[in-house]
C-alpha positions in Angstrom: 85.3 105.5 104.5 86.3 101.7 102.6 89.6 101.0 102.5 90.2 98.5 100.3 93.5 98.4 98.5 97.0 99.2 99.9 96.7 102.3 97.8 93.8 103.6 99.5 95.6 103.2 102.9 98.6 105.3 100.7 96.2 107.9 100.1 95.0 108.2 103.3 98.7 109.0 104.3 98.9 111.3 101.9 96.0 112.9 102.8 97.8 113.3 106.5 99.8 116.4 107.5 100.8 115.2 110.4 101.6 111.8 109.2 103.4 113.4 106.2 105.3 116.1 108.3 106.9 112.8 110.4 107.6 111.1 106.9 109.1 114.0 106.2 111.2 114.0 108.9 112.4 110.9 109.5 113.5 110.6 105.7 116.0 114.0 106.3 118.0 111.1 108.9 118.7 109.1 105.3 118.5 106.0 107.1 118.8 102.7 104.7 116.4 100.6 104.8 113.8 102.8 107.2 110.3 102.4 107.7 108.1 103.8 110.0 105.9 100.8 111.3 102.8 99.8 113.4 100.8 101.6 115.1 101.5 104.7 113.0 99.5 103.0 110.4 97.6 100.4 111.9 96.1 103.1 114.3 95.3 105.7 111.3 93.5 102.6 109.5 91.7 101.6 112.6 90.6 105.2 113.6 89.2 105.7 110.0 86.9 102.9 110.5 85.7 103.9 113.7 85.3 107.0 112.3 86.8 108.6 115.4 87.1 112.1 114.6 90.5 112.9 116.8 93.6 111.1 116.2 93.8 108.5 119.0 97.0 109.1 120.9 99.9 106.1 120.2 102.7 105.8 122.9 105.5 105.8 120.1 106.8 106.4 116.7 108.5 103.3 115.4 111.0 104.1 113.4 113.2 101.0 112.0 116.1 101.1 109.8 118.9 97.8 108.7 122.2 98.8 109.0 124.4 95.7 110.0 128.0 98.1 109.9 127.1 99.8 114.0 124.6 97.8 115.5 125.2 100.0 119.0 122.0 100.7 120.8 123.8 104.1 121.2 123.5 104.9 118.2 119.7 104.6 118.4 119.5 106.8 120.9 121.8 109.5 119.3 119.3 109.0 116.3 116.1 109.9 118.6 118.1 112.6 119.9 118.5 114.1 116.4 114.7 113.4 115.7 113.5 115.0 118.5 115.4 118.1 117.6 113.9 118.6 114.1 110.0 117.5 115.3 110.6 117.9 119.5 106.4 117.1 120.4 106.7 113.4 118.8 107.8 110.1 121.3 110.2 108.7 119.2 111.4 104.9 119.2 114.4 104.2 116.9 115.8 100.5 116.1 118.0 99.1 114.0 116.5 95.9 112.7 120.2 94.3 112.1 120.4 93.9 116.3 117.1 93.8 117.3 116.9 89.6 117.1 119.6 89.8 120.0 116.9 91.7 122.0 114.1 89.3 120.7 116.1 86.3 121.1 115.6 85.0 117.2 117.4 84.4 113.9 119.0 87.6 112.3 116.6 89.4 110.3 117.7 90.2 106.8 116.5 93.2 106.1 113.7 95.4 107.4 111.0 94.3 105.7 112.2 90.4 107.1 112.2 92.1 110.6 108.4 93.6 109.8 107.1 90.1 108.6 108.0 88.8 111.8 106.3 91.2 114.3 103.6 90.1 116.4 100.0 90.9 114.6 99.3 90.7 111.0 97.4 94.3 111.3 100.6 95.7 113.5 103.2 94.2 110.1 102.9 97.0 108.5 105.7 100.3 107.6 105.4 103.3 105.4 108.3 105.5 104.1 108.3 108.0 101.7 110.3 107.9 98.6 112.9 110.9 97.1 109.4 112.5 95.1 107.3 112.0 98.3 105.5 109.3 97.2 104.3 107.2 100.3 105.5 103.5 100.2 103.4 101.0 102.2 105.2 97.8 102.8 102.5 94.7 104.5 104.3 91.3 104.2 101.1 89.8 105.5 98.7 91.9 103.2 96.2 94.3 104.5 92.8 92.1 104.7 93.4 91.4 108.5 93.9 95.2 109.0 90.9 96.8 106.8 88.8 94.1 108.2 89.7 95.1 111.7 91.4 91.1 112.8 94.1 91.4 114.9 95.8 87.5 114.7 99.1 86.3 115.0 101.5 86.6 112.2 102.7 82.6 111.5 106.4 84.0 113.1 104.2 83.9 116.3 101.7 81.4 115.6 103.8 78.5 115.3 105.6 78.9 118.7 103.8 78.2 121.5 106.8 80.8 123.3 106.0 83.4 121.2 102.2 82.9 121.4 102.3 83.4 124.8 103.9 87.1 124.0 101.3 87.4 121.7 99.1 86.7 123.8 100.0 88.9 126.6 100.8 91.6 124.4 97.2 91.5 122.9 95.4 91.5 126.3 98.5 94.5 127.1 97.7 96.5 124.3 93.9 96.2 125.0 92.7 97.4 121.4 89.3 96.9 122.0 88.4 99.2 124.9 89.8 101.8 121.8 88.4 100.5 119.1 84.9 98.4 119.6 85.0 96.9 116.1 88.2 95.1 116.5 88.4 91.3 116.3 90.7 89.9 118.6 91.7 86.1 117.6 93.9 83.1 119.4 94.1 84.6 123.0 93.4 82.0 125.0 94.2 79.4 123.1 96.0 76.4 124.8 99.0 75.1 122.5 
């Protein structure tokens, strides 16, 4: 399959039952500002161009949301609890971008889609979210190109830091994407700054 567009990828969602079914679910929590991000996508997109016929496992379900009024961690967790009751098979991971730069030590993001520009890859910058008519929203501050043409590279939030390059960095050789998927193109490990 060629993925070319943001709408393919979309499509390809769409196309999903599972994928939709999570949508689904996470949208009954009426979240603002949600998205679920990474891996959920990036892994989908990746196993289509391997062609891997069965879904390759991911460790979690990112689900972000901005809400600056209860930044409790707490409240996360109450959140996963509730998510796990409606769809109980799924490993759930729920944060709310409005605290997660005390966790990562930054700036305050500004909304979730800030917080999404500012992850670690350009193919992991990714969410998806479905709208009242179930129309699946794909949000990629960084584009898609990296993703479709299988790059993994830092996204300039990381680039530019020789701190965060070094998580990069160890997160890349961590996640070890290529023993998964052969095609992958791994760039800026290694690199002395």
């Amino acid at each position: 399959m060629i993925l070319k567009s943001e709408e393919d990828i979309s499509k390809l969602i769409r196309e999903d039952k599972w994928m939709m079914d999570i949508l689904k679910c996470t949208r009954k929590l009426s979240l603002p500002d949600w998205w679920i991000c990474a891996g959920f996508v990036r892994s989908k997109v990746w196993d289509v161009l391997h062609n891997v016929k069965k879904r390759t496992e991911i460790p979690d379900i990112d689900v972000i949301y901005y809400n600056p009024a209860n930044i409790e961690e707490n409240e996360e967790k109450k959140l996963e609890k509730v998510l796990n009751s409606l769809y109980p098979a799924i490993p759930w991971s729920v944060k709310n971008q409005a605290r997660m730069h005390i966790v990562n030590t930054v700036s305050p993001y500004s909304s979730s889609v800030d917080a999404i520009s500012k992850f670690p890859e350009t193919a992991t910058a990714l969410g998806v979210k479905l709208d009242r008519e179930d129309n699946v929203v794909l949000v990629a501050p960084h584009g898609i190109t990296d993703l479709v043409n299988l790059k993994v590279k830092p996204t300039p939030n990381f680039y530019f830091s020789k701190a965060r390059m070094q998580i990069y960095e160890t997160r890349v050789r961590r996640k070890n994407w290529k023993s998964i998927w052969k095609g992958i193109v791994v760039t800026d490990v290694g690199v002395n700054r």
